[in-house]
C-alpha positions in Angstrom: -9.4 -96.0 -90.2 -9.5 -96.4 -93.9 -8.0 -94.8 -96.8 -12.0 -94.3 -97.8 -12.8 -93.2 -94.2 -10.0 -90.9 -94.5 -10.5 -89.1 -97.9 -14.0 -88.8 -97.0 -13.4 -86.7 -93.5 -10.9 -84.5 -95.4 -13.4 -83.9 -97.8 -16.1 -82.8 -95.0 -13.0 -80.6 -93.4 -12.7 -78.9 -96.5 -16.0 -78.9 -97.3 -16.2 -77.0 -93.8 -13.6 -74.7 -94.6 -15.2 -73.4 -97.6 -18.3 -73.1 -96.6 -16.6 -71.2 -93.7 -14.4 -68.6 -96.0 -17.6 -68.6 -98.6 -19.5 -66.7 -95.4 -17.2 -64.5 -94.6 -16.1 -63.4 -97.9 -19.9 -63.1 -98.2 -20.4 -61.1 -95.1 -17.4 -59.2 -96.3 -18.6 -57.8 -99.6 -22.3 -57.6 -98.5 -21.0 -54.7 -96.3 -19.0 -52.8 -98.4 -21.8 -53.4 -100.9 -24.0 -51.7 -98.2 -21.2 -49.2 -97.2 -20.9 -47.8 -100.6 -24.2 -47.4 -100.6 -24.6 -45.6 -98.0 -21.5 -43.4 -99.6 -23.3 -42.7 -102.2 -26.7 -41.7 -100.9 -24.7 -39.6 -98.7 -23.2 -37.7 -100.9 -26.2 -37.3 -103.3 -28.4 -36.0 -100.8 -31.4 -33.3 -102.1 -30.5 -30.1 -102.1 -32.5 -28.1 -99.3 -35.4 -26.3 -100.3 -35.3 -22.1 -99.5 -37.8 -19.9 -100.5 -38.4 -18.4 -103.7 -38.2 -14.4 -101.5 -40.1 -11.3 -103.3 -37.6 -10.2 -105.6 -38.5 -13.1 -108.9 -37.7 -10.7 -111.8 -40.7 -9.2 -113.3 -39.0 -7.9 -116.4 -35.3 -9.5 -117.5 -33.9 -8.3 -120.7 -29.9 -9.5 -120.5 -29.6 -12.7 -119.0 -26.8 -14.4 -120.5 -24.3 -15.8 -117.8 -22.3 -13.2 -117.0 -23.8 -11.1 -114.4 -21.0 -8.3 -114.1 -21.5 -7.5 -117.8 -24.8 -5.4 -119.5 -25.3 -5.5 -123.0 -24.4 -2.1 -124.8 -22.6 -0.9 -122.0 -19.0 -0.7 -121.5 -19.0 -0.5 -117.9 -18.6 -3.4 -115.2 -20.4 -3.9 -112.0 -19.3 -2.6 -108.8 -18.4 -5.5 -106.2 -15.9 -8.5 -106.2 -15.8 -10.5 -109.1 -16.5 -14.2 -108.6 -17.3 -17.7 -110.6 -20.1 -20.1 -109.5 -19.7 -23.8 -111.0 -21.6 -26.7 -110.3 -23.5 -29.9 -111.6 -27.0 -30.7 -111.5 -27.9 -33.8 -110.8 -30.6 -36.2 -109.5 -31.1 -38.5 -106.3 -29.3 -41.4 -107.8 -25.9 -39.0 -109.1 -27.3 -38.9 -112.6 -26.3 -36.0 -114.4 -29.4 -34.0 -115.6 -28.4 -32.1 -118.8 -30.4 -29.6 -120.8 -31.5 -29.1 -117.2 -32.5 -24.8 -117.1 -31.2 -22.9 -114.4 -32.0 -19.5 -113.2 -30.3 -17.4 -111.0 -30.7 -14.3 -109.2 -29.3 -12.1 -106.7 -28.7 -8.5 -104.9 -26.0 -6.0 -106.3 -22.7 -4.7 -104.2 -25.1 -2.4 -102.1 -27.9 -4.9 -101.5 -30.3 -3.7 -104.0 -32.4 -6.4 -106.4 -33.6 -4.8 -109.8 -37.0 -5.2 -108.4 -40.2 -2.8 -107.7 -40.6 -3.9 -104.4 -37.2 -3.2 -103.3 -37.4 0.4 -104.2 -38.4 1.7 -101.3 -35.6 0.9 -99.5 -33.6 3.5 -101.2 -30.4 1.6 -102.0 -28.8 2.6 -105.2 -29.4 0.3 -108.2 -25.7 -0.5 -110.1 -26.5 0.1 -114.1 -24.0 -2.4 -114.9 -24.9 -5.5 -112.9 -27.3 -7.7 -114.7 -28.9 -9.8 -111.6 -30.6 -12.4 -113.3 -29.2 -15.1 -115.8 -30.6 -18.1 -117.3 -28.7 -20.9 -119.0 -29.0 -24.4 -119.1 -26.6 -27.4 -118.0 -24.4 -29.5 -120.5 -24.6 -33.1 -121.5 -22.6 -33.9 -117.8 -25.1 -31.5 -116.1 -22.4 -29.1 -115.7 -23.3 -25.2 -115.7 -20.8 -21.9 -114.9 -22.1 -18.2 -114.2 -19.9 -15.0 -113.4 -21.3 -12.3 -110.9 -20.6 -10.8 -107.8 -20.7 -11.3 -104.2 -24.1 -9.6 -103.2 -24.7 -7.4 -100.7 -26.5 -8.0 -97.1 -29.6 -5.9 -96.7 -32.1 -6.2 -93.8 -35.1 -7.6 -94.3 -38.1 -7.5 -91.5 -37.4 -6.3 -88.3 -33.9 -6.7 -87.0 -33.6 -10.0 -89.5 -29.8 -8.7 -91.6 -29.9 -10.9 -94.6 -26.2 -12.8 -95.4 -25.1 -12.3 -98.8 -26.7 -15.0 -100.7 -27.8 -15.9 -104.3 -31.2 -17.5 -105.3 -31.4 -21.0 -107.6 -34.2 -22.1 -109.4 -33.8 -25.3 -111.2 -36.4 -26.6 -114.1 -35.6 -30.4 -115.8 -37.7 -32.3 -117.7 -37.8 -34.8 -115.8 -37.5 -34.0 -112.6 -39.4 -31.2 -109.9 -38.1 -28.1 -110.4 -36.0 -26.8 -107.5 -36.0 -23.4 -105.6 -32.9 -22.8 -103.3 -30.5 -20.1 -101.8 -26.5 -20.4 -102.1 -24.7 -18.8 -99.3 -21.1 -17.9 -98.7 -19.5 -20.2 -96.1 -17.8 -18.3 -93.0 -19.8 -15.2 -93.4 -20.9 -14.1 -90.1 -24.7 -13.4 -90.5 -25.3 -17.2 -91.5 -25.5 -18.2 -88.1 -28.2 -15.9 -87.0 -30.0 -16.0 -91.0 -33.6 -17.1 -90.1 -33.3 -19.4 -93.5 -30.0 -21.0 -93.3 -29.5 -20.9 -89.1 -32.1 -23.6 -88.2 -30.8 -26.2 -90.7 -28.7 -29.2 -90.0 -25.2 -28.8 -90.0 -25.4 -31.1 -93.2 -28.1 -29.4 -95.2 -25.9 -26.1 -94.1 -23.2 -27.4 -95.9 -25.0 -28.5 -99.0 -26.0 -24.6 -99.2 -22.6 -22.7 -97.7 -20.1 -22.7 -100.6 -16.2 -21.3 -99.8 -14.6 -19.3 -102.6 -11.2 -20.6 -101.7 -9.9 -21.3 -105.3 -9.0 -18.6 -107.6 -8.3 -18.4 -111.4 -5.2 -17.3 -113.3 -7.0 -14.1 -113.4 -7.4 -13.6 -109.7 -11.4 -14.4 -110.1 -12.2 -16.9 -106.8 -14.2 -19.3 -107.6 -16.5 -21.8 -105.7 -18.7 -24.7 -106.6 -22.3 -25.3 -106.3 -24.2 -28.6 -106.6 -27.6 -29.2 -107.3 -29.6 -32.1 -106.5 -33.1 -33.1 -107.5 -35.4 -35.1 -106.1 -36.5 -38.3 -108.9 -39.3 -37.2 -110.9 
């Protein structure tokens, strides 16, 4: 064999050998292109739908984010205190800022600040708010005070879980209706909203207070996401 010959095989080995490591280095980052991908639709999956109920408020005068708080009264409302925090964001794990949020809920004994829940005959609390509206910051970011509702039954032998409702408006994007539950309680597994979900949607919507603040306060976040408008 030649020197030519020679040089010119190596340089077909190696030629070989490239093309060789090129494909798998290929191969290699194609899937952990694909894998992050994945990732990160996973974890920005849409927040699941729940119904609006029948207790919108008709009339809301104080709706500044803190719940447990009336304006011109002194007192504070009857239940355990808790913080809600969250982001809003959309399909592709954009924040959504100036995005307005609305939240509303039942007090200690059950009981929304609503006509139609009158006739159950559960006592209103004077110094619980139940309704806020606020909007998210420029990192989609939003924070409420409040209290863990009450359970209250509904139709038939249906108990409601403690639960607060979400409704989400952005410019840009559908608005949102949802329902934030509190994970472990026991009336989420038989809850005729939340019990025939997937276990994933279920634990987009179950939150655990299991952090707590300097001031005792447990706290729990809360994340919304939007579908792309």
């Amino acid at each position: 064999m030649t020197d030519k010959q020679e040089t010119d095989g190596s340089r077909r080995c190696s030629a070989r050998g490239l093309s060789r490591r090129s494909l798998l280095i290929g191969l290699t980052v194609g899937a952990a292109t694909l894998a992050a991908g994945r990732a990160a639709k996973a974890a920005c999956s849409l927040t699941p739908h729940q119904i609006e109920g029948p207790f919108y408020p008709v009339a809301v005068q104080d709706q500044d984010w803190d719940l447990t708080h009336v304006s011109g009264r002194s007192g504070r409302a009857e239940g355990e205190v808790i913080e809600v925090t969250g982001r809003v964001r959309d399909a592709k794990c954009q924040p959504v800022p100036d995005c307005v949020v609305e939240v509303w809920q039942a007090n200690l004994h059950g009981r929304y600040n609503h006509p139609l829940d009158e006739p159950r005959g559960r006592p209103l609390d004077p110094n619980f708010q139940g309704y806020a509206r606020f909007a998210t910051d420029k990192d989609g970011a939003y924070r409420f005070v409040t209290i863990i509702p009450g359970s209250y039954l509904a139709i038939g032998d249906w108990i409601r879980p403690p639960h607060i409702h979400f409704k989400a408006h952005a410019a840009f994007n559908p608005s949102l209706t949802t329902q934030m539950y509190f994970a472990g309680h026991p009336l989420n597994d038989k809850d005729r909203l939340l019990a025939p979900l997937s276990p994933k949607q279920r634990a987009v919507l179950e939150v655990a207070f299991d952090t707590m603040r300097a001031d005792g306060v447990r706290t729990g976040t809360f994340n919304l996401t939007l579908a792309e408008g």
